[in-house]
mmCIF file of the N, C-alpha and C atoms, coordinates in Angstrom:
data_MODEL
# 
_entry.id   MODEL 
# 
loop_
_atom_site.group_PDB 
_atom_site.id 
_atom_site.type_symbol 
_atom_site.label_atom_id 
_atom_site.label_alt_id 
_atom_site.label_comp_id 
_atom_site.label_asym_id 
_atom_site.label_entity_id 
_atom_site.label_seq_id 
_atom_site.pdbx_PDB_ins_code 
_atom_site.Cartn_x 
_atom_site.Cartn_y 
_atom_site.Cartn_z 
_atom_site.occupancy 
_atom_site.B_iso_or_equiv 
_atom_site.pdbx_formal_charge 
_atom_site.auth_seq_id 
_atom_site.auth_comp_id 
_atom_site.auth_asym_id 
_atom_site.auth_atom_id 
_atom_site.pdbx_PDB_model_num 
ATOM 1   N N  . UNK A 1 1  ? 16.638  -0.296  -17.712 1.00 0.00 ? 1  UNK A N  1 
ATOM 2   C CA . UNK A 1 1  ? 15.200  -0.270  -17.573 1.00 0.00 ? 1  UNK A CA 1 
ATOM 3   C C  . UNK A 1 1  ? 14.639  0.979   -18.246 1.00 0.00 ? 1  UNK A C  1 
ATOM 4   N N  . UNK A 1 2  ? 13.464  0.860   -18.477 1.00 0.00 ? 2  UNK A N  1 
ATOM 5   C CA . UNK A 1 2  ? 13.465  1.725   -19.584 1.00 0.00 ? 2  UNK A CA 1 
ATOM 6   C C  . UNK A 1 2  ? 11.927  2.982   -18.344 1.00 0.00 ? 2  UNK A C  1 
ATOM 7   N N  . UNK A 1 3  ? 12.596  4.245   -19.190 1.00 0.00 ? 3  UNK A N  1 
ATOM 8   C CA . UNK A 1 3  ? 11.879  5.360   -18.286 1.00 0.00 ? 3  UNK A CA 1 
ATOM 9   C C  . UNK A 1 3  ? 10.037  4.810   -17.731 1.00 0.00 ? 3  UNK A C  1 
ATOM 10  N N  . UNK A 1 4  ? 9.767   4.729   -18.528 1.00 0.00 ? 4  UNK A N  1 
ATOM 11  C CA . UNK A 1 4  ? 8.639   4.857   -17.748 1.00 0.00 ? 4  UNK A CA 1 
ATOM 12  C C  . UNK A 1 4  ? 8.039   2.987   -17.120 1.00 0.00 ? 4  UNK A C  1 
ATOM 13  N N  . UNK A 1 5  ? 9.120   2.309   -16.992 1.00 0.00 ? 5  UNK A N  1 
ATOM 14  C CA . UNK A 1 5  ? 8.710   1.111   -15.867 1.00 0.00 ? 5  UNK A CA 1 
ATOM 15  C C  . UNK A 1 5  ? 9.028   1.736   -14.324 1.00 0.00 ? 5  UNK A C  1 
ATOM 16  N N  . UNK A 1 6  ? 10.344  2.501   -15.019 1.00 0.00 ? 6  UNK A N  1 
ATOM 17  C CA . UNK A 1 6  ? 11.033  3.276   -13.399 1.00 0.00 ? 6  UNK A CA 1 
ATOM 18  C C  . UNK A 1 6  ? 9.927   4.126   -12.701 1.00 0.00 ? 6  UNK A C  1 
ATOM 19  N N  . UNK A 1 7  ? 9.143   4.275   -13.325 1.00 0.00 ? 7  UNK A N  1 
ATOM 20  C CA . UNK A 1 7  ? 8.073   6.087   -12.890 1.00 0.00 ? 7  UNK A CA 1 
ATOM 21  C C  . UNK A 1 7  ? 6.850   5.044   -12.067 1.00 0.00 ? 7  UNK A C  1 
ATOM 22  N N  . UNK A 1 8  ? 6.595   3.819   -13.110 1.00 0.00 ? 8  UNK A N  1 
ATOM 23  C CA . UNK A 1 8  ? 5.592   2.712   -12.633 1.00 0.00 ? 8  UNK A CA 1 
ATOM 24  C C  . UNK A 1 8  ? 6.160   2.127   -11.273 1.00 0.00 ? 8  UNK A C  1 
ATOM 25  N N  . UNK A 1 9  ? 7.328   1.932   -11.274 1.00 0.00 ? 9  UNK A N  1 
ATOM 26  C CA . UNK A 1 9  ? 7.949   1.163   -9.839  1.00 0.00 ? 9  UNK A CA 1 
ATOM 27  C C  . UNK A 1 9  ? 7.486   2.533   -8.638  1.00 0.00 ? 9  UNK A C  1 
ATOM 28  N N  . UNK A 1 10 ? 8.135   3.369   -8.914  1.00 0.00 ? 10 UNK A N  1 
ATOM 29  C CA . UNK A 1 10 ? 8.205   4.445   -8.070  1.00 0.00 ? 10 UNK A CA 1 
ATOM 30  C C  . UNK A 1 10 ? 6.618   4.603   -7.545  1.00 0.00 ? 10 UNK A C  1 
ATOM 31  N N  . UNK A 1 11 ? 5.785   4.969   -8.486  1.00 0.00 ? 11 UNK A N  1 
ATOM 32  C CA . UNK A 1 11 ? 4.132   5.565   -7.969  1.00 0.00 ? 11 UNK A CA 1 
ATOM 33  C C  . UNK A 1 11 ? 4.010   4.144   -7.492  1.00 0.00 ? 11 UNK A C  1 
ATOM 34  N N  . UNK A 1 12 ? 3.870   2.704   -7.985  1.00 0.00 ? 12 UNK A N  1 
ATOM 35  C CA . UNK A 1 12 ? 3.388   1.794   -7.247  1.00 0.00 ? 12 UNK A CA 1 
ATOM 36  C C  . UNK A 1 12 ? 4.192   1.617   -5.761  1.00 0.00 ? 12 UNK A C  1 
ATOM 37  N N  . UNK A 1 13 ? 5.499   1.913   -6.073  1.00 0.00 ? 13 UNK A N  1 
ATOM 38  C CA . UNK A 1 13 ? 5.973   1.639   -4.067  1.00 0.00 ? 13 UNK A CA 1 
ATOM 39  C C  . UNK A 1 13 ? 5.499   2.773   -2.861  1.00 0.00 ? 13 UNK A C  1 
ATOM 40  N N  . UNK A 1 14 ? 5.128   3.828   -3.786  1.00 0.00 ? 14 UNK A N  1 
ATOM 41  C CA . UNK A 1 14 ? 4.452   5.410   -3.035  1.00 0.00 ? 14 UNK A CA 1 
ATOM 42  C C  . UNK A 1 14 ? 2.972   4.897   -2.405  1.00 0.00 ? 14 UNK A C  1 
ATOM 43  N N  . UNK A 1 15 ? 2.332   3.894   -3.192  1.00 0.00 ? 15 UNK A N  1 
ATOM 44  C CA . UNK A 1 15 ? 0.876   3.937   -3.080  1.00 0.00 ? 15 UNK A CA 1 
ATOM 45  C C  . UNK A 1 15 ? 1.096   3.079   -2.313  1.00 0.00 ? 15 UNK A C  1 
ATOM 46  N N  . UNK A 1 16 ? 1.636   1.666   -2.254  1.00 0.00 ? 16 UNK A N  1 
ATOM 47  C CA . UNK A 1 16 ? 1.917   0.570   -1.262  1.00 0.00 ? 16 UNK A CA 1 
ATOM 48  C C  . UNK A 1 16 ? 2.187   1.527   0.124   1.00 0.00 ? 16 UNK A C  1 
ATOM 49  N N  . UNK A 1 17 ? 3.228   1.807   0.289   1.00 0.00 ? 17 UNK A N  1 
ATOM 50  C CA . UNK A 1 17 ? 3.571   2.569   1.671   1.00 0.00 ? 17 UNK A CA 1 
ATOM 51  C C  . UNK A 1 17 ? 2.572   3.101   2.308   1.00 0.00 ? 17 UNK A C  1 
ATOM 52  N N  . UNK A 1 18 ? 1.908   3.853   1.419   1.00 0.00 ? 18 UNK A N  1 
ATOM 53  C CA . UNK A 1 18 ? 0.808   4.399   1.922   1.00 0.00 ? 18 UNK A CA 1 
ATOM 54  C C  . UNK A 1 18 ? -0.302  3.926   2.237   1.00 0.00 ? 18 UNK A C  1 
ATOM 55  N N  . UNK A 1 19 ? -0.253  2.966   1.633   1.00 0.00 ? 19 UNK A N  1 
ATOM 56  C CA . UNK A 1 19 ? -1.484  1.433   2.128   1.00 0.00 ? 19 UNK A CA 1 
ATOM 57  C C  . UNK A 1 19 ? -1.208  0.884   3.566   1.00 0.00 ? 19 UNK A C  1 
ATOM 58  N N  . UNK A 1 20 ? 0.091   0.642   3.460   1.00 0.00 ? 20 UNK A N  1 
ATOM 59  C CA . UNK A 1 20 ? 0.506   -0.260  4.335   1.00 0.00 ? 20 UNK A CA 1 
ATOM 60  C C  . UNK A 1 20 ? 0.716   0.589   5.950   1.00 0.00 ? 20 UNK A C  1 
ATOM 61  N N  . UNK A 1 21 ? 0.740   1.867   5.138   1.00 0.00 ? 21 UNK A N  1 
ATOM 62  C CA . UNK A 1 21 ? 0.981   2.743   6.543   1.00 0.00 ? 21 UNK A CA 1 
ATOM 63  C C  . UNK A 1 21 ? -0.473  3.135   7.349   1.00 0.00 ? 21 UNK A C  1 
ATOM 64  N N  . UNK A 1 22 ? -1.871  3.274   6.115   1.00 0.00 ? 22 UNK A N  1 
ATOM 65  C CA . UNK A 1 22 ? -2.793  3.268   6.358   1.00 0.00 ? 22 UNK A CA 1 
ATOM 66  C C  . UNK A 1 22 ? -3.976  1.878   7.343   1.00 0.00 ? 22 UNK A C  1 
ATOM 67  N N  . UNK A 1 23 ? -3.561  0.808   6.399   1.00 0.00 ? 23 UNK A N  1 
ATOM 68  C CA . UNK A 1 23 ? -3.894  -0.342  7.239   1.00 0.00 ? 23 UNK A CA 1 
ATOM 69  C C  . UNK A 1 23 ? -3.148  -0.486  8.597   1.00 0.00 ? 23 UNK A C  1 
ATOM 70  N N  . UNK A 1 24 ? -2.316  -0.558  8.347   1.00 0.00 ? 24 UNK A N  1 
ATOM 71  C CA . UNK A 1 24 ? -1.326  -0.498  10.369  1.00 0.00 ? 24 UNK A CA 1 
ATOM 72  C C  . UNK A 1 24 ? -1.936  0.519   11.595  1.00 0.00 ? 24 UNK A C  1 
ATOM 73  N N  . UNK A 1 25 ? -2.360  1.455   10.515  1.00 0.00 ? 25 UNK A N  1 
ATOM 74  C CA . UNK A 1 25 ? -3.357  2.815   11.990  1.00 0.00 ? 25 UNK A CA 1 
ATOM 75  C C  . UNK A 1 25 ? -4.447  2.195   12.127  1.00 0.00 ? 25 UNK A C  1 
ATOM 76  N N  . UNK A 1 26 ? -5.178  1.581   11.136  1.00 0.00 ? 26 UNK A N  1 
ATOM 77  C CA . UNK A 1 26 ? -6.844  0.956   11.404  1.00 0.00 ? 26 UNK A CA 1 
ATOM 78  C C  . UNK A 1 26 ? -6.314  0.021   11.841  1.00 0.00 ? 26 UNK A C  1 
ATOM 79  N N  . UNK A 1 27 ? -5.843  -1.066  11.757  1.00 0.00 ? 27 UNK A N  1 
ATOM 80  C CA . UNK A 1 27 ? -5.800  -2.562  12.660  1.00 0.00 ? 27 UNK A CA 1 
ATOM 81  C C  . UNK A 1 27 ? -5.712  -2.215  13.807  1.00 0.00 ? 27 UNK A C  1 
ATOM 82  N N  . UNK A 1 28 ? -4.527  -0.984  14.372  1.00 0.00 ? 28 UNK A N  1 
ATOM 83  C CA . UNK A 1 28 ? -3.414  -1.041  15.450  1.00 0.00 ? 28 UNK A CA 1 
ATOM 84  C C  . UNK A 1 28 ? -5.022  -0.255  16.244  1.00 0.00 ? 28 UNK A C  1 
ATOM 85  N N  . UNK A 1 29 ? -6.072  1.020   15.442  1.00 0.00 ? 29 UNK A N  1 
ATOM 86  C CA . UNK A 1 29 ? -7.251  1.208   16.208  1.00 0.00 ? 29 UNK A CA 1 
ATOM 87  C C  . UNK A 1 29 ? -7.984  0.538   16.342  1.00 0.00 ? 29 UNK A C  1 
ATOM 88  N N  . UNK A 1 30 ? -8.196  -0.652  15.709  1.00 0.00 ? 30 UNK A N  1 
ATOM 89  C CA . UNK A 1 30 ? -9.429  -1.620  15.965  1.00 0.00 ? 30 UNK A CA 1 
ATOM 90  C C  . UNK A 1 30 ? -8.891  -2.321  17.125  1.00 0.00 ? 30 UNK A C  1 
ATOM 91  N N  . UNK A 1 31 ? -7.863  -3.086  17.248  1.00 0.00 ? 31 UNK A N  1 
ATOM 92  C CA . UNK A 1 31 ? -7.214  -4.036  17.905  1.00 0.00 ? 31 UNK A CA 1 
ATOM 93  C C  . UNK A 1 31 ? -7.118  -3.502  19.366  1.00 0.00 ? 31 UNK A C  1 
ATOM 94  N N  . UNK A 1 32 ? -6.599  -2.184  19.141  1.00 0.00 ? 32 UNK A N  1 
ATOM 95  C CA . UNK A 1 32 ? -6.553  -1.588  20.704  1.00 0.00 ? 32 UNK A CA 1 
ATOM 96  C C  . UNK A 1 32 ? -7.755  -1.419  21.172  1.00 0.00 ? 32 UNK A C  1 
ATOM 97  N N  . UNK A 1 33 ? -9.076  -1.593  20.508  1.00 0.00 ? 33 UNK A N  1 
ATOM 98  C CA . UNK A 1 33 ? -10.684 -1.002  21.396  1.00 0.00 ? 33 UNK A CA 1 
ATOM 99  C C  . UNK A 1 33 ? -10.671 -2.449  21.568  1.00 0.00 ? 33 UNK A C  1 
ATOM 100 N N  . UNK A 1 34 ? -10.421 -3.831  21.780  1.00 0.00 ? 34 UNK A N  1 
ATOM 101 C CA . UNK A 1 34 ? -10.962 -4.876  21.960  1.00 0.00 ? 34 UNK A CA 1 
ATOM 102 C C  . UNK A 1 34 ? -9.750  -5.258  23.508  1.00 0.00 ? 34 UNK A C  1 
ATOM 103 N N  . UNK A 1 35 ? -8.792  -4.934  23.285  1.00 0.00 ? 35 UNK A N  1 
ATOM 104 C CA . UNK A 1 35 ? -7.708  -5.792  23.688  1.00 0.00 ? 35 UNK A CA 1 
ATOM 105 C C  . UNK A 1 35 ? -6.303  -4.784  23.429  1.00 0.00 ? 35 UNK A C  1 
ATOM 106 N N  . UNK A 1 36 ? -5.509  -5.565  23.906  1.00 0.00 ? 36 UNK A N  1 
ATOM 107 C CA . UNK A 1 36 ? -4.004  -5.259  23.472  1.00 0.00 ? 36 UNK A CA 1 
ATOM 108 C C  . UNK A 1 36 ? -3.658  -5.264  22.080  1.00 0.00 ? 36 UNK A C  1 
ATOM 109 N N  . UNK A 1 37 ? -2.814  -4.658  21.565  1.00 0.00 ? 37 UNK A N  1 
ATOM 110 C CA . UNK A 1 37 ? -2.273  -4.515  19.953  1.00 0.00 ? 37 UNK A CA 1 
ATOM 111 C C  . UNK A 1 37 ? -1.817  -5.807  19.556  1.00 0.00 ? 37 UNK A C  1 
ATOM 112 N N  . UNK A 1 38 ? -2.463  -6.655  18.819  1.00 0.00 ? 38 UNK A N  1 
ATOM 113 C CA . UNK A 1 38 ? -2.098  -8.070  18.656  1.00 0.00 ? 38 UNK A CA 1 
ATOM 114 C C  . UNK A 1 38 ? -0.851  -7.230  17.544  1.00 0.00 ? 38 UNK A C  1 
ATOM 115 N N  . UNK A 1 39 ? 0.497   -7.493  17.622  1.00 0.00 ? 39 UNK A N  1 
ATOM 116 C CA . UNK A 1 39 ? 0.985   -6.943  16.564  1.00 0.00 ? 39 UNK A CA 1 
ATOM 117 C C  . UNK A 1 39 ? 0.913   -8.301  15.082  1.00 0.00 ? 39 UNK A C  1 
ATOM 118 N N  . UNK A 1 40 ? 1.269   -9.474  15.263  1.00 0.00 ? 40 UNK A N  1 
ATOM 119 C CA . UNK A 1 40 ? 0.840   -10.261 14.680  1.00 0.00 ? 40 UNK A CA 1 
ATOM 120 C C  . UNK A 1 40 ? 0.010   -9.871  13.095  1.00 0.00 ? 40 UNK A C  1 
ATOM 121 N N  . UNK A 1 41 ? -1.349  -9.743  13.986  1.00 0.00 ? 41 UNK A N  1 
ATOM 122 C CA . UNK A 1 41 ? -2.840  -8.845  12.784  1.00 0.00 ? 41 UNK A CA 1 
ATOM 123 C C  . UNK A 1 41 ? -2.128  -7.879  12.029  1.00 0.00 ? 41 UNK A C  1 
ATOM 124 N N  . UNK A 1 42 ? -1.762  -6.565  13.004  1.00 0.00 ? 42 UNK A N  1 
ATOM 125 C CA . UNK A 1 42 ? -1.254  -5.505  12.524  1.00 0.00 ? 42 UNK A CA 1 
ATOM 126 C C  . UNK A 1 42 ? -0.668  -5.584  11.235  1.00 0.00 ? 42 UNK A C  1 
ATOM 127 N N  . UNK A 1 43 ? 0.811   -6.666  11.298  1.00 0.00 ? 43 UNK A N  1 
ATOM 128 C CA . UNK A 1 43 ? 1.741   -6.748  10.417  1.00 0.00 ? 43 UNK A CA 1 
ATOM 129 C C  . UNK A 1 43 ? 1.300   -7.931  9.330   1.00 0.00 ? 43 UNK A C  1 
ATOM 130 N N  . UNK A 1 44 ? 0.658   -8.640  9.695   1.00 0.00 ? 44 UNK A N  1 
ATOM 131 C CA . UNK A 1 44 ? -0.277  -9.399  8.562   1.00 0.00 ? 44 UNK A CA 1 
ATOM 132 C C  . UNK A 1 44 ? -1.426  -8.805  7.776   1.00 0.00 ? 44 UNK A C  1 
ATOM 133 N N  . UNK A 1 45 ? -1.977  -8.511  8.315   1.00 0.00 ? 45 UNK A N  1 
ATOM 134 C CA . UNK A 1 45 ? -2.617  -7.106  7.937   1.00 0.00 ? 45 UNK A CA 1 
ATOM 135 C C  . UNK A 1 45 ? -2.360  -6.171  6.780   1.00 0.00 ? 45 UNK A C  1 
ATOM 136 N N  . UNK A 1 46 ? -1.552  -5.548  7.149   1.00 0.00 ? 46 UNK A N  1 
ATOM 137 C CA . UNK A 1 46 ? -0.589  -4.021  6.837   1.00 0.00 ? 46 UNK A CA 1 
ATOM 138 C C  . UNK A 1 46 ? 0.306   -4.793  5.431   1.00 0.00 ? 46 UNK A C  1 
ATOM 139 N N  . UNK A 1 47 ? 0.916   -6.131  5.296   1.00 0.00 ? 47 UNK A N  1 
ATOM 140 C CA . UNK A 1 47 ? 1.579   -6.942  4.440   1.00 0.00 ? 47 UNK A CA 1 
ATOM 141 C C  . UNK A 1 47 ? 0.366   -7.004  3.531   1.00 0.00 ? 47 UNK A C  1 
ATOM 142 N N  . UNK A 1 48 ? -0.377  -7.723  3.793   1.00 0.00 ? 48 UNK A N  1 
ATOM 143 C CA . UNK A 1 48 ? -1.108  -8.020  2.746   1.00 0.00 ? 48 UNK A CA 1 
ATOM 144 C C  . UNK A 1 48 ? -2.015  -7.031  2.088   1.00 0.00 ? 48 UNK A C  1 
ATOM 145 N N  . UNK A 1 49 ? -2.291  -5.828  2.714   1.00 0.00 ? 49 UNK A N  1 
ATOM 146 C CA . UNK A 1 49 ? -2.430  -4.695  2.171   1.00 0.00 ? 49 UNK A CA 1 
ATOM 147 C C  . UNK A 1 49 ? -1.442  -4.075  0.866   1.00 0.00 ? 49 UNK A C  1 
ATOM 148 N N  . UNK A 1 50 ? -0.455  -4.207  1.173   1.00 0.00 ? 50 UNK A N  1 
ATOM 149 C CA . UNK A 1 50 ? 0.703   -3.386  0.729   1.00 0.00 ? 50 UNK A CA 1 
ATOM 150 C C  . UNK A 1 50 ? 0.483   -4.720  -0.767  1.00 0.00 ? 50 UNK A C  1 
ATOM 151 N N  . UNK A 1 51 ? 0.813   -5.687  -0.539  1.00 0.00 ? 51 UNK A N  1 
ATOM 152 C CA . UNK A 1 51 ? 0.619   -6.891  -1.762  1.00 0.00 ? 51 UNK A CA 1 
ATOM 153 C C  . UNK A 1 51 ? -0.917  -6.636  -2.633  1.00 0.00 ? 51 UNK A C  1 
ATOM 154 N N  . UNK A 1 52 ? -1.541  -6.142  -2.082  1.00 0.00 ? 52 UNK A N  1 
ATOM 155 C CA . UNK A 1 52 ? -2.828  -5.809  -2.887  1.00 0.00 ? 52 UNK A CA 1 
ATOM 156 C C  . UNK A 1 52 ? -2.691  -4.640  -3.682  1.00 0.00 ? 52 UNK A C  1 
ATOM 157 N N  . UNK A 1 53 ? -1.841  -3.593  -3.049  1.00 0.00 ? 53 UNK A N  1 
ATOM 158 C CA . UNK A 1 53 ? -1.834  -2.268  -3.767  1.00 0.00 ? 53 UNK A CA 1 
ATOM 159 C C  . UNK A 1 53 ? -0.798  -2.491  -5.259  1.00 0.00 ? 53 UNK A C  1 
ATOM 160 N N  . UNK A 1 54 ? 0.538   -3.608  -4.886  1.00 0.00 ? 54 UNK A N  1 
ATOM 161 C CA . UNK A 1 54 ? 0.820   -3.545  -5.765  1.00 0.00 ? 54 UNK A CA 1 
ATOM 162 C C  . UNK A 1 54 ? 0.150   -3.901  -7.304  1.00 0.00 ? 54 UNK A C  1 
ATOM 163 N N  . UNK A 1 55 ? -0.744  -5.442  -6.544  1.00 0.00 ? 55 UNK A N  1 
ATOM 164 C CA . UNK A 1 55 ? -1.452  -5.928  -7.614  1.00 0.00 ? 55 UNK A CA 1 
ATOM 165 C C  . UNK A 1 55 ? -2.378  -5.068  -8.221  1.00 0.00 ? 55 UNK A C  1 
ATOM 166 N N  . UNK A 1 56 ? -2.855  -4.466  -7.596  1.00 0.00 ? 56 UNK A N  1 
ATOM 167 C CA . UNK A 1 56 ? -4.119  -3.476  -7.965  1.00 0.00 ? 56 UNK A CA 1 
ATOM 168 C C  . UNK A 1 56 ? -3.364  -2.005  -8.827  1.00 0.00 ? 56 UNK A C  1 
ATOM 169 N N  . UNK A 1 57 ? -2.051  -2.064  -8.696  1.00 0.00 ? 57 UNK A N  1 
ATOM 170 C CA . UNK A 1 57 ? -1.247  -0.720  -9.788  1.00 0.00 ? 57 UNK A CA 1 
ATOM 171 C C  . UNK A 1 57 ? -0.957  -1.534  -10.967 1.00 0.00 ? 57 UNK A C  1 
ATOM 172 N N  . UNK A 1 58 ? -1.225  -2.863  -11.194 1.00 0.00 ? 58 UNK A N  1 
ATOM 173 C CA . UNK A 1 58 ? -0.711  -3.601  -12.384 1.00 0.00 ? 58 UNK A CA 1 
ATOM 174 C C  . UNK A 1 58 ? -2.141  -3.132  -13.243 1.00 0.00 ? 58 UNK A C  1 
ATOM 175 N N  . UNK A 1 59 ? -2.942  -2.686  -13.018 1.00 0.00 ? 59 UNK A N  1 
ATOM 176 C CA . UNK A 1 59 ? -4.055  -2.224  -14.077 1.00 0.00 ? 59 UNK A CA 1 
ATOM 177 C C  . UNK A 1 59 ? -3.811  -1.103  -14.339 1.00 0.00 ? 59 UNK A C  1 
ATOM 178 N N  . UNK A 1 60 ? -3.127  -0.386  -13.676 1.00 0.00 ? 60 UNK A N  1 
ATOM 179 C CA . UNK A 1 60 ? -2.710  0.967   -14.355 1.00 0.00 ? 60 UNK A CA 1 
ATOM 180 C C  . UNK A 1 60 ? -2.614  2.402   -12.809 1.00 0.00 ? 60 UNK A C  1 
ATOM 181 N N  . UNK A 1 61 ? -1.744  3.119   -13.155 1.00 0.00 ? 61 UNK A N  1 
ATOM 182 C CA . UNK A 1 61 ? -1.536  4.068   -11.853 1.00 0.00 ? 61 UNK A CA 1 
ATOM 183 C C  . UNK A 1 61 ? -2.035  5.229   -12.440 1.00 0.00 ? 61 UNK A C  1 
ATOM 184 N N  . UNK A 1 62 ? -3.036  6.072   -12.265 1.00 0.00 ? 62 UNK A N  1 
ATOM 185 C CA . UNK A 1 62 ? -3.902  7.287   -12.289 1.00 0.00 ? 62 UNK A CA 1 
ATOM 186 C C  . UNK A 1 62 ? -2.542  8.618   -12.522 1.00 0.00 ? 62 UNK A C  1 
ATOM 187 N N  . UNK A 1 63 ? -1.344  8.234   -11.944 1.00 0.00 ? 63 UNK A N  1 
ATOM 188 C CA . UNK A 1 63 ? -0.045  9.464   -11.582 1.00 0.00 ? 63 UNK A CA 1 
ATOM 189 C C  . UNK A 1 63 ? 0.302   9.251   -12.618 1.00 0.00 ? 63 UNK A C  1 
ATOM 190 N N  . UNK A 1 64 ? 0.289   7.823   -13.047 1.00 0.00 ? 64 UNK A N  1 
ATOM 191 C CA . UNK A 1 64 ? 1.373   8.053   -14.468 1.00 0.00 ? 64 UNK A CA 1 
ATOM 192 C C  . UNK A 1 64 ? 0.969   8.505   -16.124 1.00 0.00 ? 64 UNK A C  1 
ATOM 193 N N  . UNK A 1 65 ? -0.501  7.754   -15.865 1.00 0.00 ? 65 UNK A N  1 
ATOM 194 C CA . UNK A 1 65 ? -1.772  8.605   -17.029 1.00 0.00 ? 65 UNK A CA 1 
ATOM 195 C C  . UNK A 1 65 ? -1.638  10.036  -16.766 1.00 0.00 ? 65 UNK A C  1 
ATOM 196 N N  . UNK A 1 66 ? -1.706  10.563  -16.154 1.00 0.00 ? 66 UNK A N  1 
ATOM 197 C CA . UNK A 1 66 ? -1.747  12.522  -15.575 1.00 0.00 ? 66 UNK A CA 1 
ATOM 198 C C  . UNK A 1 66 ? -0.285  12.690  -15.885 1.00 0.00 ? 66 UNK A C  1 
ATOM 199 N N  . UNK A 1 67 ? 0.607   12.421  -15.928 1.00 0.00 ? 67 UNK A N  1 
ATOM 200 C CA . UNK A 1 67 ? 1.750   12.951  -15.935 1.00 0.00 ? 67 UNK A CA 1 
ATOM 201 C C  . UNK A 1 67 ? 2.312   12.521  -17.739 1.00 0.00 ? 67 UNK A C  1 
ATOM 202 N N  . UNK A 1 68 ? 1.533   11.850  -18.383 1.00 0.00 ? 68 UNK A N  1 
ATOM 203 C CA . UNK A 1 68 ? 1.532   11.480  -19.973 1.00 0.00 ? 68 UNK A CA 1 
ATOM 204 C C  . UNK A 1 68 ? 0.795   12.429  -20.631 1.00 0.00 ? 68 UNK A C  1 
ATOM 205 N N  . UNK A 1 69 ? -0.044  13.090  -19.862 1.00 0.00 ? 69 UNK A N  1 
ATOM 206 C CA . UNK A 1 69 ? -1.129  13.623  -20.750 1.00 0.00 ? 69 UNK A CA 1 
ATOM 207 C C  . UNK A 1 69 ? -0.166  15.012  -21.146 1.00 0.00 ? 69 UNK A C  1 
# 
């Protein structure tokens, strides 16, 4: 694989995590002011977050432009 798909995998699985870790605190706070932690939402939620971030690094990752320049 050639260097810079590896640098693209890497910043896009950094930004996912961080999506996915971000959506899981807001669901898991919304969910708990109504009710019990549906975990269900949470992890449906938090998934399809994480699937958006990747799609959304296929236009380009801001880390890897800055680190070319």
């Amino acid at each position: 694989m050639k260097e810079s798909t590896i640098k693209w995998i890497k910043a896009a699985a950094i930004r996912a995590v961080k999506t996915v870790a971000q959506t899981a605190v807001a669901t898991i706070g919304t969910t708990a002011m109504f009710t019990e932690v549906n975990w269900a939402v949470v992890g449906s939620a938090a998934l399809l977050a994480g699937v958006l971030s990747v799609l959304t690094s296929v236009a380009g990752l801001p880390e890897i432009k800055n680190e070319e320049e």
